[in-house]
DSSP file (Angstrom, degrees, kcal/mol; ACC not computed):
  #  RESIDUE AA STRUCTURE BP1 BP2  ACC     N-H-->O    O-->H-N    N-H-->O    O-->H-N    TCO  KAPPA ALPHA  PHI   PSI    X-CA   Y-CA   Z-CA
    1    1 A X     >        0   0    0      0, 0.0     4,-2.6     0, 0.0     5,-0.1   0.000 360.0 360.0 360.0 -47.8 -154.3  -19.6 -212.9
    2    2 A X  H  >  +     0   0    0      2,-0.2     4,-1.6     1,-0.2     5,-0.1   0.782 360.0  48.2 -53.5 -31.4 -155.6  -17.1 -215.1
    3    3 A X  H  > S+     0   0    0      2,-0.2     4,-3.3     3,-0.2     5,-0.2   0.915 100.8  62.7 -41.8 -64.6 -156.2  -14.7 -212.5
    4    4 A X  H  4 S+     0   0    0      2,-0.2    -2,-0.2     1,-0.2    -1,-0.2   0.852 108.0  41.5 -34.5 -44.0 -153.2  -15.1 -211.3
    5    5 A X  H >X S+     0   0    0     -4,-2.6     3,-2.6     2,-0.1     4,-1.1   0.949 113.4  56.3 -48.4 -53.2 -151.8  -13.8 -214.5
    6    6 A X  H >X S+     0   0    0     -4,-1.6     4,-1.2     1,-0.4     3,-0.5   0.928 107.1  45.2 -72.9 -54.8 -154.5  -11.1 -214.7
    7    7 A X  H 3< S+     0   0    0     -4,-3.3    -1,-0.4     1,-0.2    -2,-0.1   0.431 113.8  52.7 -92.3  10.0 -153.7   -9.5 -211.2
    8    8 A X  H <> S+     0   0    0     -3,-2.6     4,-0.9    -5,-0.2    -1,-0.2   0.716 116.3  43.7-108.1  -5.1 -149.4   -9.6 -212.1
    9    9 A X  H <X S+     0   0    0     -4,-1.1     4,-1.4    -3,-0.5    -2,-0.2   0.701 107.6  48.8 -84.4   4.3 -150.0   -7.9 -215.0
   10   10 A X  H  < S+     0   0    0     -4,-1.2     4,-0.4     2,-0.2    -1,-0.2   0.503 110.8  49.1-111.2 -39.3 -152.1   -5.7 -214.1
   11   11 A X  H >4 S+     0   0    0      2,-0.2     3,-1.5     3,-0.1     2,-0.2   0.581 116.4  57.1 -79.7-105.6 -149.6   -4.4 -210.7
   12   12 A X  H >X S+     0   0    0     -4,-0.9     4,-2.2     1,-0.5     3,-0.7  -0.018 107.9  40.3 -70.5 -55.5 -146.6   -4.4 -213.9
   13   13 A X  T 3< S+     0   0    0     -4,-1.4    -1,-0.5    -2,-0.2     4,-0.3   0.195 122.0  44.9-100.4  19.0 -148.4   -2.2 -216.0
   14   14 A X  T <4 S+     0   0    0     -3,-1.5     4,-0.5    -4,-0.4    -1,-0.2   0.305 107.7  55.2 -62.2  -5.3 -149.3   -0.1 -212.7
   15   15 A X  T <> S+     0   0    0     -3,-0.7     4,-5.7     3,-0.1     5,-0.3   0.759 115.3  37.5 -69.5 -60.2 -146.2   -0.2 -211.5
   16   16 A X  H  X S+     0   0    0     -4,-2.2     4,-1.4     2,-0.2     5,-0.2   0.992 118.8  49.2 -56.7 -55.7 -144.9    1.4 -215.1
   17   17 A X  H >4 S+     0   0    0     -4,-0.3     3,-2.5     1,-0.2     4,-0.2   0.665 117.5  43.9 -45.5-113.2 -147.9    3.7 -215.4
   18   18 A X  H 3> S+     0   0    0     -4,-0.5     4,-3.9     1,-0.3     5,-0.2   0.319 109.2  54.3  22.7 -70.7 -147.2    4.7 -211.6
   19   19 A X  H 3X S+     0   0    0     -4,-5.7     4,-1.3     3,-0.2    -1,-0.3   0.703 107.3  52.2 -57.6 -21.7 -143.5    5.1 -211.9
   20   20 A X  H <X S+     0   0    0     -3,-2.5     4,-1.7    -4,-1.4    -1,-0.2   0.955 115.7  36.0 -59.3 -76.2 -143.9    7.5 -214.7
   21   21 A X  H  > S+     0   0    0      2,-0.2     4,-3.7    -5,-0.2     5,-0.4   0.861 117.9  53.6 -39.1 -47.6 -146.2    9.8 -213.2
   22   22 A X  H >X S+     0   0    0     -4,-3.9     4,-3.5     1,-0.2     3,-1.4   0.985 100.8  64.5 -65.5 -53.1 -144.4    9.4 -209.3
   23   23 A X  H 3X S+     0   0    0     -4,-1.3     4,-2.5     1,-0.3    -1,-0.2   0.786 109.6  38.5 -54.3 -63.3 -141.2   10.2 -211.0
   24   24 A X  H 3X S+     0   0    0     -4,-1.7     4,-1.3     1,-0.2    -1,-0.3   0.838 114.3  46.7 -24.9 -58.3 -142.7   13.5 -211.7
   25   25 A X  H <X S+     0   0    0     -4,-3.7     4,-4.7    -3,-1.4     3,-0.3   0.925 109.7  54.9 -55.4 -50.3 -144.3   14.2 -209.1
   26   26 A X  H  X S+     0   0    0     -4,-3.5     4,-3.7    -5,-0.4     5,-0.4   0.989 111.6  51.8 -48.8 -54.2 -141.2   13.1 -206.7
   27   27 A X  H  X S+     0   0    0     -4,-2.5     4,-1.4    -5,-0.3    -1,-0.3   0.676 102.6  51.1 -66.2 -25.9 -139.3   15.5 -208.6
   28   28 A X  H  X S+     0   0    0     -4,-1.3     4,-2.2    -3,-0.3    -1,-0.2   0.965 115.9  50.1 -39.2 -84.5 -141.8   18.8 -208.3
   29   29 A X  H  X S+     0   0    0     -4,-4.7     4,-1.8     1,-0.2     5,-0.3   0.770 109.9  48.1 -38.1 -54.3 -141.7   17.9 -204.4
   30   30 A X  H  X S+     0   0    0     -4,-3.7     4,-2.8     1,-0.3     5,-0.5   0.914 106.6  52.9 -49.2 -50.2 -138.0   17.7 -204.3
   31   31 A X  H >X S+     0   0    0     -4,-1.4     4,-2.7    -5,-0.4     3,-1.4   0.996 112.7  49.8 -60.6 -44.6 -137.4   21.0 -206.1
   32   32 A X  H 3X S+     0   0    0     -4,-2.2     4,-4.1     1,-0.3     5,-0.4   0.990 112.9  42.2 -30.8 -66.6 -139.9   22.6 -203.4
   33   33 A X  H 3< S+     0   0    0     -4,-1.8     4,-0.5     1,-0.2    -1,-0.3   0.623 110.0  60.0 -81.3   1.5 -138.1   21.2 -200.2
   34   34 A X  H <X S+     0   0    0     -4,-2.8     4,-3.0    -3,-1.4    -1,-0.2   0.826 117.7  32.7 -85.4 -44.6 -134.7   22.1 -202.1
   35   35 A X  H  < S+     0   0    0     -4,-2.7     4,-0.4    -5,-0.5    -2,-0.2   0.794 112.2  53.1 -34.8 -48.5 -136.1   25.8 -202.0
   36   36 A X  T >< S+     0   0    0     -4,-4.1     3,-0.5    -5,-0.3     6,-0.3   0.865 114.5  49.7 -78.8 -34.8 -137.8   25.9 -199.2
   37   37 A X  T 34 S+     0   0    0     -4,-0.5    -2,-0.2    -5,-0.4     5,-0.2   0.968 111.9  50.1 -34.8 -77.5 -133.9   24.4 -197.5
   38   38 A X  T 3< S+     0   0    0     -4,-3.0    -1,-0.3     4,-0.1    -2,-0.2   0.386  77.8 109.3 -70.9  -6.0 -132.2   26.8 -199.0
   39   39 A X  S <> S-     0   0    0     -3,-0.5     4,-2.1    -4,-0.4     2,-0.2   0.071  71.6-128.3 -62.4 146.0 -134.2   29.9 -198.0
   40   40 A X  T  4 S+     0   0    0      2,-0.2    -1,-0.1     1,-0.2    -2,-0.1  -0.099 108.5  59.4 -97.8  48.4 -131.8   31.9 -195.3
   41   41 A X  T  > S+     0   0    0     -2,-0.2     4,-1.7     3,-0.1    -1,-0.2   0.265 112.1  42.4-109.2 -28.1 -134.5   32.2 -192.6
   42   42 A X  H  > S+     0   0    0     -6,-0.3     4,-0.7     2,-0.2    -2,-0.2   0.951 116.3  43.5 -54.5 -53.8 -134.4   28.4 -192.8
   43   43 A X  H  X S+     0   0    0     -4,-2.1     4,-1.2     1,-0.2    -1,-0.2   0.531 114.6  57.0 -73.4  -4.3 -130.5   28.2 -193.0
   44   44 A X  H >> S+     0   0    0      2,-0.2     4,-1.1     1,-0.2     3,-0.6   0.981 110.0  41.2 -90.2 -59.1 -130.9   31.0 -190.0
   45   45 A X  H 3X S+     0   0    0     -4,-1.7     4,-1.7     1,-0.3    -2,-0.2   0.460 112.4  59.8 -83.4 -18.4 -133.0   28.6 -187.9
   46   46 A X  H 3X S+     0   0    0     -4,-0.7     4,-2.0     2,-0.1    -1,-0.3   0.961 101.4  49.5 -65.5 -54.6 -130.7   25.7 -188.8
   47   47 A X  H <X S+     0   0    0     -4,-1.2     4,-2.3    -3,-0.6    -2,-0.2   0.752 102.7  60.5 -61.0 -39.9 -127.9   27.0 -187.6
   48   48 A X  H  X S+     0   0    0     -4,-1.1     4,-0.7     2,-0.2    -1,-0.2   0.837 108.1  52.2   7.3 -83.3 -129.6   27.9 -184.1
   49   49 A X  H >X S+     0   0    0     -4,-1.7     4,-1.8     2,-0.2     3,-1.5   0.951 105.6  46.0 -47.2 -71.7 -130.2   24.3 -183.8
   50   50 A X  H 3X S+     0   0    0     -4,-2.0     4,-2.7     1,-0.2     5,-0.4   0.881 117.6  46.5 -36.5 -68.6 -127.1   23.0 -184.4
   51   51 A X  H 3X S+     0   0    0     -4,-2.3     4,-0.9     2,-0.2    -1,-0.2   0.801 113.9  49.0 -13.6 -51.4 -125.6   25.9 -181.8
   52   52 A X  H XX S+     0   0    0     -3,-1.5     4,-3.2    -4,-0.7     3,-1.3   0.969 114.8  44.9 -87.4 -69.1 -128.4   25.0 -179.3
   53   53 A X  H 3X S+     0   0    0     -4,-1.8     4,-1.9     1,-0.3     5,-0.3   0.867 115.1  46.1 -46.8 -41.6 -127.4   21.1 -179.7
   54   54 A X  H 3< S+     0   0    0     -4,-2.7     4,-0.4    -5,-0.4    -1,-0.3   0.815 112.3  52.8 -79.5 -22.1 -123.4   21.7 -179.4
   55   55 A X  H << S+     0   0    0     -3,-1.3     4,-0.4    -4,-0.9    -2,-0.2   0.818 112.0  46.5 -85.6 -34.2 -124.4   24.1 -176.3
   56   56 A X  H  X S+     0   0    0     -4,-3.2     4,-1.1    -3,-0.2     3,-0.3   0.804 114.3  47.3 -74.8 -41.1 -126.6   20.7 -174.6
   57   57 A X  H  X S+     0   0    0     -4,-1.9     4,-0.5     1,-0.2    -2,-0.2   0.856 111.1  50.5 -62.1 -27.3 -123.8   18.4 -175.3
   58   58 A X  H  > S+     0   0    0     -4,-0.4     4,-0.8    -5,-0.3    -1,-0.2   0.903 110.6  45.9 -67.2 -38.3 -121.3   20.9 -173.7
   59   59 A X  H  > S+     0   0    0     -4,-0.4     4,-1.5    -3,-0.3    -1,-0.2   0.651 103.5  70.3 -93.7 -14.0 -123.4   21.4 -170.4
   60   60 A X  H >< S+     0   0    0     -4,-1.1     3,-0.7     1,-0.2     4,-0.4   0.884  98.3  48.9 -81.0 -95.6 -123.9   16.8 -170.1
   61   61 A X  H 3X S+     0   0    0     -4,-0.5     4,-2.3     1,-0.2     5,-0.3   0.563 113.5  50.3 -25.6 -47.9 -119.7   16.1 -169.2
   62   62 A X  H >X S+     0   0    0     -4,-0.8     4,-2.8     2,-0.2     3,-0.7   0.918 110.6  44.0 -38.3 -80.9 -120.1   19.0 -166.4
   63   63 A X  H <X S+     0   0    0     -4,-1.5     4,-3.1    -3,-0.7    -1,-0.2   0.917 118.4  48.3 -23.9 -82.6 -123.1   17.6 -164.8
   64   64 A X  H 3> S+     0   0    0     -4,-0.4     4,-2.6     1,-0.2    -1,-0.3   0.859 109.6  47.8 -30.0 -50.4 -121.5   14.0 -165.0
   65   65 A X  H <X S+     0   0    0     -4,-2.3     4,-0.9    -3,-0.7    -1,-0.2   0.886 108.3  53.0 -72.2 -35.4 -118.4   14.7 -163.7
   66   66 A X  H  X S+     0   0    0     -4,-2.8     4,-1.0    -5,-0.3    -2,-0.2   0.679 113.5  51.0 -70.4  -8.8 -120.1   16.7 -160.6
   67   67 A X  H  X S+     0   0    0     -4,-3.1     4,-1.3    -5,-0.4     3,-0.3   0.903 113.0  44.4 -78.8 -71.0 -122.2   13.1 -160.2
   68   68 A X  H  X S+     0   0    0     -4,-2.6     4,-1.6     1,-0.2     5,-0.3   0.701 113.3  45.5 -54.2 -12.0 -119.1   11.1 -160.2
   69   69 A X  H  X S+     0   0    0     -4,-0.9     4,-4.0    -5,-0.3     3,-0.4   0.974 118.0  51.1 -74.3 -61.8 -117.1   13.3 -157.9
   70   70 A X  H  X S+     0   0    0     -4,-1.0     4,-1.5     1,-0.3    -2,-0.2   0.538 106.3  46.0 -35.7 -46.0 -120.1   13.2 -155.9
   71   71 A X  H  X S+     0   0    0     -4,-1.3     4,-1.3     2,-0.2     5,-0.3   0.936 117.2  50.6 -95.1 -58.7 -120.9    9.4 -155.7
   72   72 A X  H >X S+     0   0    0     -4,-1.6     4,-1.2    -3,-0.4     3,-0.6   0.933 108.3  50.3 -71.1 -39.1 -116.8    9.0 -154.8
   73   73 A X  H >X S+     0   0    0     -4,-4.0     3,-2.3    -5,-0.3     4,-1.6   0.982 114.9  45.9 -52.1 -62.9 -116.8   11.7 -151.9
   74   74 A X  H 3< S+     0   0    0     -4,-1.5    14,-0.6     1,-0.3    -1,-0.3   0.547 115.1  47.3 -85.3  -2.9 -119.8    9.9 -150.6
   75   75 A X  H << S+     0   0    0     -4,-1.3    -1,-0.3    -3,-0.6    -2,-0.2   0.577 114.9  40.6 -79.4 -26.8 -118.2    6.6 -151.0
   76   76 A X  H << S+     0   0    0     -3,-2.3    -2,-0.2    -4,-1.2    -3,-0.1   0.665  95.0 108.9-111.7 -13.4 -115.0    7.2 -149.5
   77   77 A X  S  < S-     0   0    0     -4,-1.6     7,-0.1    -5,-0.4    10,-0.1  -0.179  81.2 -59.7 -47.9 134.9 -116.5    9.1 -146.9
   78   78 A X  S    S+     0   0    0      5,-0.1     2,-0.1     6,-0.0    -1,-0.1   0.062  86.1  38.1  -0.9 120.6 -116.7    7.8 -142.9
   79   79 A X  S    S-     0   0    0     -3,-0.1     5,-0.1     4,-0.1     0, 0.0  -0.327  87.3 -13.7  86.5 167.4 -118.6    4.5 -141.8
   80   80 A X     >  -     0   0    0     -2,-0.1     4,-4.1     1,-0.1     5,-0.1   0.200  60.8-117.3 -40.1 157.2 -119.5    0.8 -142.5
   81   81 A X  H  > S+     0   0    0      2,-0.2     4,-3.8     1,-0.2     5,-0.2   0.874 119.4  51.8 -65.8 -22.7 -118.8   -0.3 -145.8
   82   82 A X  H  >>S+     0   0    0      1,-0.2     4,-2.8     2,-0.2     5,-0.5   0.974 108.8  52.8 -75.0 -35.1 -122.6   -1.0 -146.2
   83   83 A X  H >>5S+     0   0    0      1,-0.2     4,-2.5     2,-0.2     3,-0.5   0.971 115.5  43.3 -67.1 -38.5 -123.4    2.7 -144.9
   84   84 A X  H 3X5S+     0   0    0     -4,-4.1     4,-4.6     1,-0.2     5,-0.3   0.897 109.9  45.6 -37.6 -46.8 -121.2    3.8 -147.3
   85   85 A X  H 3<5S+     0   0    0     -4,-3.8    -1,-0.2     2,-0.2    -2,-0.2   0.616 116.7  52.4 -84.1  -1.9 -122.0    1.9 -150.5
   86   86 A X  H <X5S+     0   0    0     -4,-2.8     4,-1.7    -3,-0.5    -1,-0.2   0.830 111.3  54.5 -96.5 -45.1 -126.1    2.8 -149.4
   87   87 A X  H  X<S+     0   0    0     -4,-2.5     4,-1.8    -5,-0.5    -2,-0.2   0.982 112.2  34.2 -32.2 -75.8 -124.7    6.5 -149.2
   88   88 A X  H  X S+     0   0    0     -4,-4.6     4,-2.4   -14,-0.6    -1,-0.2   0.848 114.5  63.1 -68.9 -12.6 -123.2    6.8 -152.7
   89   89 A X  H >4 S+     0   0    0     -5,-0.3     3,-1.1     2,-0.2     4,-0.3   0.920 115.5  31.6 -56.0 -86.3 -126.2    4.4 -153.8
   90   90 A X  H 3X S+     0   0    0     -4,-1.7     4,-0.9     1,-0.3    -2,-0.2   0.726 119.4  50.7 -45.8 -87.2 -128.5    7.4 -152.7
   91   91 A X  H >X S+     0   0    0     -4,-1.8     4,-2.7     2,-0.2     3,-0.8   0.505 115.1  52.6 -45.0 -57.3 -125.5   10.4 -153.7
   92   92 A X  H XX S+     0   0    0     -4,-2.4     3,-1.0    -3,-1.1     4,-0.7   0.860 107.5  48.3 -71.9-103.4 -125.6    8.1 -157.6
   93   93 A X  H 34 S+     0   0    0      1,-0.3     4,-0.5    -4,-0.3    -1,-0.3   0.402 110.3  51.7 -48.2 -19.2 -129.4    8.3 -158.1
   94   94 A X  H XX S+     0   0    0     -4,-0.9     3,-1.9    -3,-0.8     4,-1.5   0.939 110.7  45.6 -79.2 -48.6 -129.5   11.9 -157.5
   95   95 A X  H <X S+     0   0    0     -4,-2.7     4,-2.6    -3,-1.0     5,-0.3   0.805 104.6  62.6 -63.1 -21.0 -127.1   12.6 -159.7
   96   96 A X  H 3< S+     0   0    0     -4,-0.7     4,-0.3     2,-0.2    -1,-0.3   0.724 108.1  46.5 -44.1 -31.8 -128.7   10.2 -162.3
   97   97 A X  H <> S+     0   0    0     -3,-1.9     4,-2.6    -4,-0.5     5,-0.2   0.807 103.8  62.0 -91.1 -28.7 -131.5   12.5 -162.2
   98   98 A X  H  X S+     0   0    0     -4,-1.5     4,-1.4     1,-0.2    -2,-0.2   0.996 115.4  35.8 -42.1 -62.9 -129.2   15.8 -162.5
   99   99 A X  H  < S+     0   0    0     -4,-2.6     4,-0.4     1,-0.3    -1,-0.2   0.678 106.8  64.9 -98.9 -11.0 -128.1   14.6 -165.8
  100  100 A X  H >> S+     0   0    0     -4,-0.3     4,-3.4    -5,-0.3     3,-1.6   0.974 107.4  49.8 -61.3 -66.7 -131.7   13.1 -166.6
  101  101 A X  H 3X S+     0   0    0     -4,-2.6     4,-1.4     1,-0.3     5,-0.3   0.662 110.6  49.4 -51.0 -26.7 -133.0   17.2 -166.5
  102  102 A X  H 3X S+     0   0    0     -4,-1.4     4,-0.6    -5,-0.2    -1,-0.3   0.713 102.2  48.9-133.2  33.1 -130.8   18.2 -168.3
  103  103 A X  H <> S+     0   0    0     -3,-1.6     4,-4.9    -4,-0.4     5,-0.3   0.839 115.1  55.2 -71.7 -47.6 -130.8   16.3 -170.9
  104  104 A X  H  X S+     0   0    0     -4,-3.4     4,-2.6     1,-0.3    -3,-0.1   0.737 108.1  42.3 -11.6 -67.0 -134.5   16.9 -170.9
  105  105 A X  H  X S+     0   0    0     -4,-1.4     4,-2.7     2,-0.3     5,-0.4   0.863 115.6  55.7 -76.6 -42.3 -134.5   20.7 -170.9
  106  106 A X  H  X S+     0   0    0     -4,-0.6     4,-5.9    -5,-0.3     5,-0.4   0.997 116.4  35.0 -48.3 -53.3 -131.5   20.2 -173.7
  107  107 A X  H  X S+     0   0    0     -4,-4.9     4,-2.0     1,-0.2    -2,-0.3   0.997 118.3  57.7 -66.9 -43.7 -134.1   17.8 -176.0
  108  108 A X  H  X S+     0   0    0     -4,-2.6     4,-0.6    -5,-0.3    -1,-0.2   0.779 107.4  43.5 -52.1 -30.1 -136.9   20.3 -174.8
  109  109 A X  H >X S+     0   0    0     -4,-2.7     4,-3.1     2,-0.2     3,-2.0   0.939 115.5  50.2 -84.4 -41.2 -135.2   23.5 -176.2
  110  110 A X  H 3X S+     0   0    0     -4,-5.9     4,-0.9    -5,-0.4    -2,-0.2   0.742 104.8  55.5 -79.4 -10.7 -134.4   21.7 -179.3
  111  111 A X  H 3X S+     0   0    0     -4,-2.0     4,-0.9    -5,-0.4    -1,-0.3   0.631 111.0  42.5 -66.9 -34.2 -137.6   20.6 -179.6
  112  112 A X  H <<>S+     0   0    0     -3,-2.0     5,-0.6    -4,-0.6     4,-0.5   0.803 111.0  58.0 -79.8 -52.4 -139.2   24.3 -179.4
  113  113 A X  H >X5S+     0   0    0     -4,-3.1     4,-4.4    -5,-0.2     3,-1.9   0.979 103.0  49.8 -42.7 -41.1 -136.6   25.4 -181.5
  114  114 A X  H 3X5S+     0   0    0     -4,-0.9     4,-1.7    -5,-0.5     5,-0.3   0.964 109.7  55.3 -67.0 -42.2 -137.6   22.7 -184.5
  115  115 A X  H 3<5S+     0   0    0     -4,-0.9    -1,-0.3     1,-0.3    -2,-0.2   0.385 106.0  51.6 -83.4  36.1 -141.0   24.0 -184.2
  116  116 A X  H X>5S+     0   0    0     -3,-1.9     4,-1.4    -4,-0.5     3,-1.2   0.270 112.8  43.3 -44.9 -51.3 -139.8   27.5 -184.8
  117  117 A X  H 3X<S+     0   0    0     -4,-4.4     4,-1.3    -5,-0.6     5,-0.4   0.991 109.3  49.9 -91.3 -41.7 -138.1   26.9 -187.6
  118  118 A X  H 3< S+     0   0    0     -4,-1.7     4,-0.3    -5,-0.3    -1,-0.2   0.549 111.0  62.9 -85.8  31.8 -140.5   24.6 -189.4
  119  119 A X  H X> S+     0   0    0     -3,-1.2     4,-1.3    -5,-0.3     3,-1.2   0.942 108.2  39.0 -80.7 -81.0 -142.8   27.7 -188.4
  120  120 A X  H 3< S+     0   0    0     -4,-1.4    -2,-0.2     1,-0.3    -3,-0.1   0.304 111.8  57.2 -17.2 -37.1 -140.9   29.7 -190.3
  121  121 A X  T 3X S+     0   0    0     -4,-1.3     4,-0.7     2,-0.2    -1,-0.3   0.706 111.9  46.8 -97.5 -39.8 -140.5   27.1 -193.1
  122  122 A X  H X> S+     0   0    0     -3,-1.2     4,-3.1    -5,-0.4     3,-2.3   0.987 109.7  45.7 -57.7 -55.7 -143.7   27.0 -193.4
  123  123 A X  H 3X S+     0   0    0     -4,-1.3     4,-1.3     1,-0.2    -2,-0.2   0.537 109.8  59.2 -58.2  -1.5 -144.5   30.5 -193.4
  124  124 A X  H 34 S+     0   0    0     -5,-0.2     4,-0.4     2,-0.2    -1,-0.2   0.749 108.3  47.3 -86.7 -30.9 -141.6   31.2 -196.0
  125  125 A X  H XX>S+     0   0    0     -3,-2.3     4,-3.1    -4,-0.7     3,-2.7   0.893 102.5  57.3 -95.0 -51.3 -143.1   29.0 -198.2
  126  126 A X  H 3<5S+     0   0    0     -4,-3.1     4,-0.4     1,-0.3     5,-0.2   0.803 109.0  51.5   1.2 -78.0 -146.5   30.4 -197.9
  127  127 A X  T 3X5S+     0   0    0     -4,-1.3     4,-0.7     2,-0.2    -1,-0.3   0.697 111.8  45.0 -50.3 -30.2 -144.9   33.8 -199.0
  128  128 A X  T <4>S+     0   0    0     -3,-2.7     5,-2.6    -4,-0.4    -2,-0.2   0.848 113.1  53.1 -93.4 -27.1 -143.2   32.3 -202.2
  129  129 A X  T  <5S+     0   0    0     -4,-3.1    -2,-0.2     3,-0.2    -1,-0.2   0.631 105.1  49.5 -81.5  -2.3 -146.2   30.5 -203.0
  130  130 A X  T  4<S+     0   0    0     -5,-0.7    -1,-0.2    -4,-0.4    -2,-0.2   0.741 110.8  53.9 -97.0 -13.4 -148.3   33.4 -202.9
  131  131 A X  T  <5S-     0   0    0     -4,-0.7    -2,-0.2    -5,-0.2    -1,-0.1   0.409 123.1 -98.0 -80.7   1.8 -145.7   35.4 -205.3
  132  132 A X  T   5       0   0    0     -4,-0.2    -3,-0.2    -3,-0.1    -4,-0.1   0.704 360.0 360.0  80.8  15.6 -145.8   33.0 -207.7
  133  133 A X      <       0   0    0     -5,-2.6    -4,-0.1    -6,-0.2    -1,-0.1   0.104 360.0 360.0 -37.5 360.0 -142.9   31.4 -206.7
């Protein structure tokens, strides 16, 4: 039982010790990543993103809508029902893969883009910490 005492006071007063110190600490980092935020090569590279993401969302309804047209032309199209409905089966899985690519290439640019900017983020801070920043 005494152990059991020993080891909850022992996390209580490392919890308190702990919290003291982290609370500091936390607060150092924060003011950093509020800097480093606010920096305009950051806010430059933010904005990008956002741009580049509203510009992938834009190009998805096209695609889609040229699947679905696609999948009903080949549906409504000439022949048995089965040769139809294996038609737009085929005509539906290509276009599932249309809109598969470019989501890709969407998440792929925005994916180069984030590692540009927190290129940038880095190097920005680099530069303020070497000024004394």
């Amino acid at each position: 039982m005494r152990g059991k005492a020993a080891l909850v006071v022992g996390l209580v007063a490392g919890y308190v010790l702990g919290a003291r110190a982290g609370r500091q600490r936390y607060e150092q980092i924060k003011e950093q990543a509020d800097k480093v935020w606010s920096q305009p090569a950051v806010q430059g590279q933010v904005e990008k993103v956002k741009a580049l993401g509203v510009s992938a969302l834009k190009s998805v309804p096209g695609v889609v809508w040229k699947g679905a047209k696609s999948v009903t032309s080949a549906a409504s199209g000439s022949g048995t029902v089965q040769e139809r409905a294996e038609r737009a089966g085929r005509v539906a899985k290509q276009s599932a893969h249309e809109v598969a690519d470019v989501v890709e290439d969407s998440v792929d640019d925005a994916k180069q883009a984030e590692k540009t900017a927190t290129a940038r983020a880095k190097a920005a801070q680099s530069g303020s910490d070497a000024s004394g920043s």
